[in-house]
LUMRO-23486 format. One record per residue (C-alpha): x, y, z. Coordinates in pm, 1 decimal. Each point is the difference from the previous one (the first is absolute). Example, Ala and Ser with C-alpha at 12.3 -4.5 7.8 and 13.67 -1.06 7.14 Angstrom:
2
- 1230.0;-450.0;780.0 .
- 137.0;344.0;-66.0 .
***
This chain:
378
- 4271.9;-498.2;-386.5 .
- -119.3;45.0;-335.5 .
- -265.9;313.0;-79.9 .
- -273.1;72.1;-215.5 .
- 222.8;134.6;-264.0 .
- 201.4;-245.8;-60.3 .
- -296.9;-195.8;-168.3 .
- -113.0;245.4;-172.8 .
- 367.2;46.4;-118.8 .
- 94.3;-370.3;-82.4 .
- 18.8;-109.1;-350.0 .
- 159.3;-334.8;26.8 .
- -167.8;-362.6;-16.6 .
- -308.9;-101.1;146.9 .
- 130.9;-260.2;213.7 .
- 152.1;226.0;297.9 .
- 217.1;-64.5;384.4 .
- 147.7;261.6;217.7 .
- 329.9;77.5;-61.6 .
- 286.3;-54.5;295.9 .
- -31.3;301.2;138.5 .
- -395.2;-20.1;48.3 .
- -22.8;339.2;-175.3 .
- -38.8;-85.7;-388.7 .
- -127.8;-259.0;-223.3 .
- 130.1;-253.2;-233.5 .
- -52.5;-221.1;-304.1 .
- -63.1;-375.5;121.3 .
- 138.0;-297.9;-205.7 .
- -141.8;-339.3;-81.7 .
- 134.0;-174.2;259.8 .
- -142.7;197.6;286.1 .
- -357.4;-76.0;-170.5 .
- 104.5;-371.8;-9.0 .
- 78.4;12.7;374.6 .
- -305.1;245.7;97.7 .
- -219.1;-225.7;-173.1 .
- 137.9;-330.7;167.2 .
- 87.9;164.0;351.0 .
- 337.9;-66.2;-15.6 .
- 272.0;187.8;243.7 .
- -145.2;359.1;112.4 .
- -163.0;104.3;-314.7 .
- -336.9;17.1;111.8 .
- 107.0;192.3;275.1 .
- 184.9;279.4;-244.1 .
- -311.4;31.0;-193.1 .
- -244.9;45.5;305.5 .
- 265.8;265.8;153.4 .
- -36.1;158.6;-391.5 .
- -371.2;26.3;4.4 .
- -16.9;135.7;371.6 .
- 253.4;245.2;-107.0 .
- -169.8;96.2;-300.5 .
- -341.3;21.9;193.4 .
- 173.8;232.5;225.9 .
- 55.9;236.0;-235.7 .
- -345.8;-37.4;-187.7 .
- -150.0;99.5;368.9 .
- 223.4;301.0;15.5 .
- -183.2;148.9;-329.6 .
- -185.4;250.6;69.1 .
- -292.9;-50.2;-176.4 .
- -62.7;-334.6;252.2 .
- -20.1;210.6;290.7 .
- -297.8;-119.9;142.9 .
- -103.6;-328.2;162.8 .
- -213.1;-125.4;-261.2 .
- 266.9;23.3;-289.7 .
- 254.6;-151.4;279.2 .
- -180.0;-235.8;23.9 .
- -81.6;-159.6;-337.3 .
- 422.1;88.1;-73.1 .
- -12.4;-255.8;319.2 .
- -238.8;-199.4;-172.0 .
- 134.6;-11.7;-366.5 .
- 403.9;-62.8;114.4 .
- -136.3;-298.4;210.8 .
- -138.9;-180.3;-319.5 .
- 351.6;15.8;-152.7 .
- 201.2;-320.8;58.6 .
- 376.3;-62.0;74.5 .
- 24.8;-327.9;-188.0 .
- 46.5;247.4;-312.1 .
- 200.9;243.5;-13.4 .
- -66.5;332.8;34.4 .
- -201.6;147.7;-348.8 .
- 39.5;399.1;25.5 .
- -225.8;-2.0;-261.7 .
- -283.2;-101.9;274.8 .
- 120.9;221.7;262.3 .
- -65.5;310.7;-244.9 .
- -326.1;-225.6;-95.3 .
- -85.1;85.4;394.5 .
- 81.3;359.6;-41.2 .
- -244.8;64.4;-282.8 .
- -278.8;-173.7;123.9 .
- 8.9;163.2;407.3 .
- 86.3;309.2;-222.9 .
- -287.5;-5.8;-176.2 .
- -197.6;-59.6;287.3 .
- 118.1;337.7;175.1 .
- -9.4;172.0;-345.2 .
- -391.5;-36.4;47.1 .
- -50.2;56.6;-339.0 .
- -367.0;-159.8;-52.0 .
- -228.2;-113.0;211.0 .
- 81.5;-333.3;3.5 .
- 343.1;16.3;141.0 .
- -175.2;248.1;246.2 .
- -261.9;-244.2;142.6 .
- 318.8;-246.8;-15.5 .
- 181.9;272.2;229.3 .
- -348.5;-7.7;249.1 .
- -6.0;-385.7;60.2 .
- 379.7;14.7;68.0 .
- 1.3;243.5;274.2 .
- -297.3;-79.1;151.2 .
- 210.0;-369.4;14.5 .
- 270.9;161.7;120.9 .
- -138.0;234.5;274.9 .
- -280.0;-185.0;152.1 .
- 76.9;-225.5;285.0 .
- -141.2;-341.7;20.6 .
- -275.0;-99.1;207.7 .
- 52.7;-15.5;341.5 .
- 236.4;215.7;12.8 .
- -94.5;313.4;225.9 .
- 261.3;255.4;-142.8 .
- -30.3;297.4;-101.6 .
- -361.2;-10.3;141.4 .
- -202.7;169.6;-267.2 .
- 88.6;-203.6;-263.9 .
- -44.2;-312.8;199.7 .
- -335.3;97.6;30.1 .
- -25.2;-3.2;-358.4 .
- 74.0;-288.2;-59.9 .
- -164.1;-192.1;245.4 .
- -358.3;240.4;-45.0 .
- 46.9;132.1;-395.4 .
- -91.2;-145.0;-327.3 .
- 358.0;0.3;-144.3 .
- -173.0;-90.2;-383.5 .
- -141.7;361.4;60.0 .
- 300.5;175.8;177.2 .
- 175.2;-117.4;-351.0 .
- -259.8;129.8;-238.6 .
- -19.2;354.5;215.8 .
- 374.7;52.2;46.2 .
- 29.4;-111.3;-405.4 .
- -237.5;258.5;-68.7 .
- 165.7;249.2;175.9 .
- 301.8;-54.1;-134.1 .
- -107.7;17.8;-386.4 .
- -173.6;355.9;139.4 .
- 323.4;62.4;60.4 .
- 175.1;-74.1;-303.7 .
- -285.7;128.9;-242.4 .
- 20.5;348.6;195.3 .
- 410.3;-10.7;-0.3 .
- 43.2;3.6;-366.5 .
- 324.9;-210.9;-91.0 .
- 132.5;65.8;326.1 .
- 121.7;-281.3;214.7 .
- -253.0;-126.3;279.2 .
- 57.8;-48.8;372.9 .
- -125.6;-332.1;23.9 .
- 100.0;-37.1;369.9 .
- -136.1;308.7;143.0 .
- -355.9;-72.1;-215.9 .
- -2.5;-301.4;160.4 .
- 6.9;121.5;310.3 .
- -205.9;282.6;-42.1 .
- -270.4;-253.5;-21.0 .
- 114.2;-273.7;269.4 .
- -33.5;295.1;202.6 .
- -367.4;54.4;-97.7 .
- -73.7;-319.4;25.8 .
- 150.3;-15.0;372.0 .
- -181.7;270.9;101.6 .
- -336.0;-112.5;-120.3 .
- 5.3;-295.1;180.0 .
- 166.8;167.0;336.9 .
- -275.9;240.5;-42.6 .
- -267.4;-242.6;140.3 .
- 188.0;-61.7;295.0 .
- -180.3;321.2;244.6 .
- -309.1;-45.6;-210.7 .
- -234.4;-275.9;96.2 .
- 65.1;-205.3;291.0 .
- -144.0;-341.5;-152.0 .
- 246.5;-209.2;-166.4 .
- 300.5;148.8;-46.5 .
- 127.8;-218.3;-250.4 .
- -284.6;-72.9;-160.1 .
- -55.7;384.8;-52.1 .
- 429.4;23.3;-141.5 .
- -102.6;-317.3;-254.4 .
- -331.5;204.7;-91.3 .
- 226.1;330.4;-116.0 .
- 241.8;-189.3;-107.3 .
- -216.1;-184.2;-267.0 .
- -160.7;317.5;-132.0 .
- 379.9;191.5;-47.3 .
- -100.2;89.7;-371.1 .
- -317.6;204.1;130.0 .
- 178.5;152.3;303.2 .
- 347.0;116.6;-194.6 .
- -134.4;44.8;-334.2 .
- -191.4;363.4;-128.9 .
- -232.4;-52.0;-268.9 .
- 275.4;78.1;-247.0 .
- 209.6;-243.3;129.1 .
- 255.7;252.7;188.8 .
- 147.9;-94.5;352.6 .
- -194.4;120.7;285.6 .
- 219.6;216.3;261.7 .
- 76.9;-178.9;341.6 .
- -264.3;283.5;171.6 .
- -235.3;-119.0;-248.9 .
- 25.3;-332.5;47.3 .
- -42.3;-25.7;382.0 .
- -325.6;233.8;-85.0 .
- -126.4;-227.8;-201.2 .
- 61.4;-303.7;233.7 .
- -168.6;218.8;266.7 .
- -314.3;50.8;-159.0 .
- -39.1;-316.1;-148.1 .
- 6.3;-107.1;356.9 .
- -197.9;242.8;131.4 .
- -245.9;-46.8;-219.0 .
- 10.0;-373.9;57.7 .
- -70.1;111.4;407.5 .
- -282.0;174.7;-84.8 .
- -150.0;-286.4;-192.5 .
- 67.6;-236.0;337.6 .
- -173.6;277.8;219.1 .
- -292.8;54.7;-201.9 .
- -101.1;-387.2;-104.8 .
- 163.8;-169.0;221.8 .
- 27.7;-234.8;-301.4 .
- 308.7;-219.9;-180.3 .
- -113.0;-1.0;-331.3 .
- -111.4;399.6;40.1 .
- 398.5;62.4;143.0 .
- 162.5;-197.3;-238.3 .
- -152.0;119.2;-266.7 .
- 46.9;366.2;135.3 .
- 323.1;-79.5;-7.0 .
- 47.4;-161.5;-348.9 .
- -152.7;320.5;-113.4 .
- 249.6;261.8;178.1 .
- 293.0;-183.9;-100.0 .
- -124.4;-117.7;-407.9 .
- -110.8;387.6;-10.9 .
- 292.7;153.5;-109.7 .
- -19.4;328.6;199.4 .
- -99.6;45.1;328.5 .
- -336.1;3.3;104.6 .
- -161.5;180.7;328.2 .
- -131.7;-138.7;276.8 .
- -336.8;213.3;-72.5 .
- -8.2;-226.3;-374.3 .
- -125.2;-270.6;219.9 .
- -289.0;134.6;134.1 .
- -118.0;82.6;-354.2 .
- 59.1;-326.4;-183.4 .
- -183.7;-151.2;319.7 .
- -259.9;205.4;-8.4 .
- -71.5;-20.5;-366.8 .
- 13.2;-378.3;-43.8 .
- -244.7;19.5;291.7 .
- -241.7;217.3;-219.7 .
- 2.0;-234.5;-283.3 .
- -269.8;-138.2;-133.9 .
- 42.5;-396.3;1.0 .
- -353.6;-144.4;-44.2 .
- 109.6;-138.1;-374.8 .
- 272.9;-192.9;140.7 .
- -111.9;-122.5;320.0 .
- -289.2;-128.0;-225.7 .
- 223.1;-269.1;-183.2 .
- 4.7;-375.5;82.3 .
- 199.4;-254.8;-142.7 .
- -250.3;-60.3;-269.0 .
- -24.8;351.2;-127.1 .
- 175.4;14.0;-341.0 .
- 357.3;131.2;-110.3 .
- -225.8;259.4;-185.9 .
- -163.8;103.2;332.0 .
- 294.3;15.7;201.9 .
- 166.6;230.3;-260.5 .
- -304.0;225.5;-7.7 .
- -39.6;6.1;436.1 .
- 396.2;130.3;-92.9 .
- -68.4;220.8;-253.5 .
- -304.1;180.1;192.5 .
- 222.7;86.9;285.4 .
- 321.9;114.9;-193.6 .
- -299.3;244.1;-222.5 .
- -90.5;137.1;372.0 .
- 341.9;48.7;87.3 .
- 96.1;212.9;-310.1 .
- -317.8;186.8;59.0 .
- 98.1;60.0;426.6 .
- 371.2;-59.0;-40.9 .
- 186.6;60.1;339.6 .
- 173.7;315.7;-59.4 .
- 294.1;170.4;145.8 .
- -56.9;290.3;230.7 .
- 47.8;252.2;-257.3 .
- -246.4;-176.9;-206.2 .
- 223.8;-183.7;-287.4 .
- 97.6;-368.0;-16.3 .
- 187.9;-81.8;284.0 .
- 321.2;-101.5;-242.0 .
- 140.5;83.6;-327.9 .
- 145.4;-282.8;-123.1 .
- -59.2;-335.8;-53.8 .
- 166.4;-216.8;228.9 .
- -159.0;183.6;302.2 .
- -333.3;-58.8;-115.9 .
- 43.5;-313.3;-79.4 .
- 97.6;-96.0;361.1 .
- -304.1;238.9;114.5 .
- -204.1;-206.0;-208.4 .
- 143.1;-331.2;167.6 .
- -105.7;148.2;347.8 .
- -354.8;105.9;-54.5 .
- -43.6;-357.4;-233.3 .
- 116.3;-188.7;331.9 .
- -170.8;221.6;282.6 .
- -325.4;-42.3;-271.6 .
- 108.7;-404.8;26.1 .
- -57.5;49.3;367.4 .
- -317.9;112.6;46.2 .
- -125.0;-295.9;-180.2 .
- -141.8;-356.4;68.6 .
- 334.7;-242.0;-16.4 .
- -255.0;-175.9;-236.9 .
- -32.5;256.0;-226.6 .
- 355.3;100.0;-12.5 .
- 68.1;-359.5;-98.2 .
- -255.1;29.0;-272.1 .
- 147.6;295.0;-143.6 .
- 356.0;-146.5;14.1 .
- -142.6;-333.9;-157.1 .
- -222.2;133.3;-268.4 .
- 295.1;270.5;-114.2 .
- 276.5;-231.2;62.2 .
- 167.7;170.8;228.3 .
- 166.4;-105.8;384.6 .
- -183.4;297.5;168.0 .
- -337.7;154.6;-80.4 .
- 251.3;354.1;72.5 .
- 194.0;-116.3;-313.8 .
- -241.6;-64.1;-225.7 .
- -194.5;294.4;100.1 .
- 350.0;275.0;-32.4 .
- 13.8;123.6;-306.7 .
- -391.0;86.3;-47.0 .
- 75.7;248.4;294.8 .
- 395.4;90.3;-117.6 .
- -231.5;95.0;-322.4 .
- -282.7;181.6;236.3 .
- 296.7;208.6;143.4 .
- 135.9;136.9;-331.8 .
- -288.8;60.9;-135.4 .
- -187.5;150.3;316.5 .
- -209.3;299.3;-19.7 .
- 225.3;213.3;246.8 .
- -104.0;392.8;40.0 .
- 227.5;269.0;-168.3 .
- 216.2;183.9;226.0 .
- -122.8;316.1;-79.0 .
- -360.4;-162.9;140.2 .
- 113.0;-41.5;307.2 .
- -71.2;240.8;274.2 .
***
């Protein structure tokens, strides 16, 4: 059999056959091209034995050791064809480009890397092994699992310097995540099983994803399944409503962080304090004009009586967490009203839901809320 270095070592003619002994290679003439590329005699055969040979020996680098690179060296020597004779030129054409891709020297041969071993190490649907990942696949948005596991991976590389990254094991790492997340509903909620594994699996970005954009740890994953859940039981218990629970449950898993059961009780109770007299008020012949102000009167009373965390602050310090707090109280404000209204509101604003076009008035009451100093508090 031939080995890796005796490609990198030949420096004859492009056009290339194993030698007798099946150890070397050697120069081919013009009249093994004119019978390759007519199929005359065994000459088609010689090449094909030449190119499995020569992917043998492209597998054996070390570079390819993992199943994604394998696998496009798989890939890339099946596109080469035996009515022409073997062009070392291409062969070494393969080695540069899977070298580049586990050189991982920018970003785009890095997402490259992502979308080849998630190819490579996913099984298909239907099939039930390993179990985890089957889950996955059947349950998970795999658009997502790319864009997290890319984004982990360029973490990665932008905190290793020039160093070489472990695709494989990054990869993993967050296959892993993702696994767990969705196994994690399992002892939760005894509703809909599946439906609860496609509900996690569909929000993986919030549940494996800190606000910087880090990995979460397996521990913190599971927690933040678990109170997403949790908090989603509570909503059940208390209102004994589906719109209430699901959107208790959009909000635990869109939050970002987890959220206590005892958060509940306090966005329930405060939407049930607000004043809604302005927007119960509307019909469908009240103006855009009046709509916006019935919108803009309860955002103002809001800001002025924002619903503050228990130490007295917003309840969240960044963006994306208010902006799915502001989601929640916009559709648990959507609820308390007339289904005529609502459809006024959407109409007039031209929005689907009267919870849409009434968000970011109250993501905007949040930020700018009048929330007591720490040092005021008790």
């Amino acid at each position: 059999m031939i080995s890796l270095s005796t490609i990198t070592s030949y420096t004859g003619a492009n056009g290339v056959l194993l030698d007798a002994q099946q150890t070397g290679l050697k120069t081919v003439g013009f009249v093994h091209r004119l019978k390759s590329f007519f199929g005359i005699g065994d000459a088609r055969e010689k090449n094909r034995a030449t190119l499995n040979a020569l992917k043998a020996a492209v597998l054996t680098d070390p570079r390819f050791n993992t199943p994604d690179l394998q696998a496009e060296v798989e890939r890339l020597f099946k596109n080469e064809r035996t009515y022409l004779a073997v062009d070392m030129s291409r062969i070494r054409g393969i080695m540069q480009q899977v070298g580049k891709l586990a050189d991982g020297s920018d970003v785009a041969m890095l997402d490259r890397r992502v979308d080849l071993h998630l190819a490579a190490v996913l099984p298909p649907p239907g099939v039930t092994e390993p179990l985890g990942r089957a889950l996955l696949v059947a349950h998970a948005d795999l658009d997502d699992v790319a864009l997290i596991a890319k984004q982990h991976v360029r973490n990665a590389a932008a905190a290793g310097g020039s160093g070489v990254v472990d695709v494989a094991r990054l990869v993993g790492e967050v296959l892993d995540r993702c696994a767990t997340a969705i196994m994690s509903t399992a002892p939760l909620y005894k509703r809909s099983l599946h439906k609860d594994m496609k509900y996690a699996g569909h929000h993986l970005q919030h549940i494996l994803m800190r606000f910087d954009r880090t990995l979460r740890t397996d521990d913190e994953v599971a927690d933040c399944v678990g109170h997403a859940f949790d908090f989603y039981r509570r909503a059940c218990d208390v209102t004994k409503s589906g719109p209430h629970a699901r959107a208790a449950l959009e909000f635990a898993c869109t939050v970002g962080e987890q959220v206590d059961v005892e958060m509940f009780d306090r966005v329930h109770d405060y939407v049930a304090r607000l004043p809604l007299k302005a927007l119960e008020s509307l019909t469908r012949d009240s103006s855009t004009a009046d709509v916006r102000t019935a919108i803009q009167s309860l955002a103002s009373h809001m800001a002025a009586h924002p619903l503050p965390s228990p130490s007295g602050e917003c309840p969240f310090d960044n963006l994306k967490a208010t902006k799915s707090l502001a989601r929640y109280l916009a559709t648990l404000v959507s609820l308390r009203l007339p289904d005529s209204v609502c459809d006024t509101i959407g109409n007039k604003l031209h929005h689907s839901t009267a919870a849409q076009a009434m968000e970011d008035e109250i993501h905007s009451s949040i930020l700018n809320g009048v929330y007591s100093r720490l040092d005021e508090q008790d």
